[in-house]
Legacy VTK file of the C-alpha trace (Angstrom):
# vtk DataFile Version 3.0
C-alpha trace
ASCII
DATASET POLYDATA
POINTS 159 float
0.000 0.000 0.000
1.235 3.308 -0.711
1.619 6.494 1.831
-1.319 8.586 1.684
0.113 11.004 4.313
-1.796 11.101 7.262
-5.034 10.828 6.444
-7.008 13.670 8.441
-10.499 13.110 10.345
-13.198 12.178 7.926
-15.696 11.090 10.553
-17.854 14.652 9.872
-18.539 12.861 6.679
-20.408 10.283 8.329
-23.714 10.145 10.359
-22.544 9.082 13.446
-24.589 5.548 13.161
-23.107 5.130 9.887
-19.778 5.652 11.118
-20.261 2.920 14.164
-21.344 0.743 11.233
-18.353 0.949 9.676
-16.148 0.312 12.194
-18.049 -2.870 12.844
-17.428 -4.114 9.607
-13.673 -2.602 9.741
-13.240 -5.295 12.946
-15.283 -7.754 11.395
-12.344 -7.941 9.046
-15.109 -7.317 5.860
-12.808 -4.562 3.877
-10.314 -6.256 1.833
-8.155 -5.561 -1.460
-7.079 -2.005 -0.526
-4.755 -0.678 -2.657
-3.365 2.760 -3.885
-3.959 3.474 -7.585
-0.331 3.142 -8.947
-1.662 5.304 -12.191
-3.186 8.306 -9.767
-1.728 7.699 -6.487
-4.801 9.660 -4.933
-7.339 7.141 -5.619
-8.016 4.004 -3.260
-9.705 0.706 -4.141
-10.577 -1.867 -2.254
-13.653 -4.646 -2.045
-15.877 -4.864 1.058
-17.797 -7.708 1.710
-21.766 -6.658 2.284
-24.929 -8.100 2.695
-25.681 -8.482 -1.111
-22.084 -9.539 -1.850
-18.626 -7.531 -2.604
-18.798 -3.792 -3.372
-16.464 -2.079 -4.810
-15.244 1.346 -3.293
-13.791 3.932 -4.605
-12.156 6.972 -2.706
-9.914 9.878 -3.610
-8.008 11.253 -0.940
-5.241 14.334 -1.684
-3.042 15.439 0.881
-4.862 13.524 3.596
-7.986 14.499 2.876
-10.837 12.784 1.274
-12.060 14.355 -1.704
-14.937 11.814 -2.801
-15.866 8.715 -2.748
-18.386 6.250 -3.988
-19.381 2.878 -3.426
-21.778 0.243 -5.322
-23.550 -1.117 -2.252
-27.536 -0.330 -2.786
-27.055 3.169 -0.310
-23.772 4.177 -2.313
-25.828 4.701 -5.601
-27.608 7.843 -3.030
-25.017 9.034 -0.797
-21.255 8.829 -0.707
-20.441 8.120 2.343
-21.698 4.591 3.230
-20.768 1.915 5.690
-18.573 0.485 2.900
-16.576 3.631 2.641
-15.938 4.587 5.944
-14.694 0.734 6.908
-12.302 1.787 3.961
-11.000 4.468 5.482
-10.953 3.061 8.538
-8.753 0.397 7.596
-6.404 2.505 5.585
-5.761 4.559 9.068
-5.261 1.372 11.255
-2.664 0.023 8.053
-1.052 3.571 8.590
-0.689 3.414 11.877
0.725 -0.156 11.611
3.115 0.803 9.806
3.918 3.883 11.812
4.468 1.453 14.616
7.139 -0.628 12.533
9.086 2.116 11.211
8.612 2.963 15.048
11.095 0.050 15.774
8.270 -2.639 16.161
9.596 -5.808 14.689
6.507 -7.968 13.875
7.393 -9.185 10.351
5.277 -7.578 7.039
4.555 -11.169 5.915
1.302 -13.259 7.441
3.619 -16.487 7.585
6.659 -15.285 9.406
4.195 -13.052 11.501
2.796 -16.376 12.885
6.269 -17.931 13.629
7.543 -14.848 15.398
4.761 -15.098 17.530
5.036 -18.415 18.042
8.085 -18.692 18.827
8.464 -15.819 21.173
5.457 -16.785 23.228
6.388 -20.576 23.400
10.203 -20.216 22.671
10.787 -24.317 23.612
7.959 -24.899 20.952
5.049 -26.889 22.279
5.467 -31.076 21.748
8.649 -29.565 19.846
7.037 -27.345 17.218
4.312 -25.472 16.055
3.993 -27.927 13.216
2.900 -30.511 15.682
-0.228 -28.553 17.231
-1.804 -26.635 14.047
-2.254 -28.862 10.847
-2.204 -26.841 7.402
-6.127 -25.806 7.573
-5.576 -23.950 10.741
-1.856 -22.555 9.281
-4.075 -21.457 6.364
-7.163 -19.082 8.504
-4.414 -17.634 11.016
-2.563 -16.520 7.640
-5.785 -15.032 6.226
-6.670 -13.518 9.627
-3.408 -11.711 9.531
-3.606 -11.014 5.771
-7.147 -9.313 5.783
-7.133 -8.029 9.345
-3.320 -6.290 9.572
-3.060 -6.055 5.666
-0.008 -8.537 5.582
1.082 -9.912 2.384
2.375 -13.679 1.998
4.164 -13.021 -1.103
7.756 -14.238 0.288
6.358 -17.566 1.281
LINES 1 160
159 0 1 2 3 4 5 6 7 8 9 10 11 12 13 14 15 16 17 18 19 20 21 22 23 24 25 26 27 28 29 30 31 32 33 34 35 36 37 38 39 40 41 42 43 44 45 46 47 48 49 50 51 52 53 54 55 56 57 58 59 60 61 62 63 64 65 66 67 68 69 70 71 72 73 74 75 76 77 78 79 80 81 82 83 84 85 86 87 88 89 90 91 92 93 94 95 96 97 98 99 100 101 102 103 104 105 106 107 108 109 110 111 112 113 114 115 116 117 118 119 120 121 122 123 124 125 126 127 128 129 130 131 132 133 134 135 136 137 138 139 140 141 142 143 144 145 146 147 148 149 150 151 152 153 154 155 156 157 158
């Protein structure tokens, strides 16, 4: 994902019930796909899972602020600033201040694979029956990886 800049407070875009919406889905881990537009680097994309399916969103954002946005979910086609789009945005701050907290010295790994070993092995150094490998068969390697893929925006491109 690209930098952005700090994106500013966009919440007075939002009723306030569509906001705590949002945030549900944003924890529900229902945004995913979010990437920078490498053509116009201030327009977003990303695909949030809804009640009818994926929407796409759309949003511009230029020096930090958002500029527009728009989203295909039934209440997009009226107003700009759905559920949809603030989960968006919501996620793009968290992903910034993730990375913030890296750069910060923080040395959880950008990868969803090697994030799970670090924390493995740092909260059970002496593995448990001798390894990780031993208590969590592939199908269980396979949903923490997506957990940490969709939820902290961790790729699993070196693995």
């Amino acid at each position: 994902m690209g930098r952005v800049g700090q994106l500013k407070d966009f919440s007075s875009l939002f009723d306030e019930r569509i906001l705590e919406r949002a945030k549900g889905y944003r924890d529900a881990g229902m945004v995913t796909s979010v990437a920078q537009s490498a053509d116009d680097g201030d327009l977003w994309h990303a695909w949030v899972a809804g009640t009818l399916g994926f929407y796409d969103v759309d949003i511009r954002i230029h020096r930090g602020m958002v500029i527009s946005a728009a989203c295909t979910c039934p209440y997009g086609q009226k107003h700009s600033y759905c559920k949809h789009v603030g989960a968006v945005l919501l996620t793009i701050v968290d992903r910034q201040g993730e990375r913030d907290r890296r750069s910060s010295g923080d040395t959880l790994p950008d990868d969803a694979s090697k994030a799970v070993r670090w924390y493995w092995h740092s909260q059970f150094p002496g593995g448990v029956s001798g390894d990780a490998v031993d208590v969590l068969d592939e199908q269980d390697w396979d949903a923490v990886r997506r957990v940490l893929e969709s939820g902290l925006g961790m790729s699993d491109a070196g693995v």
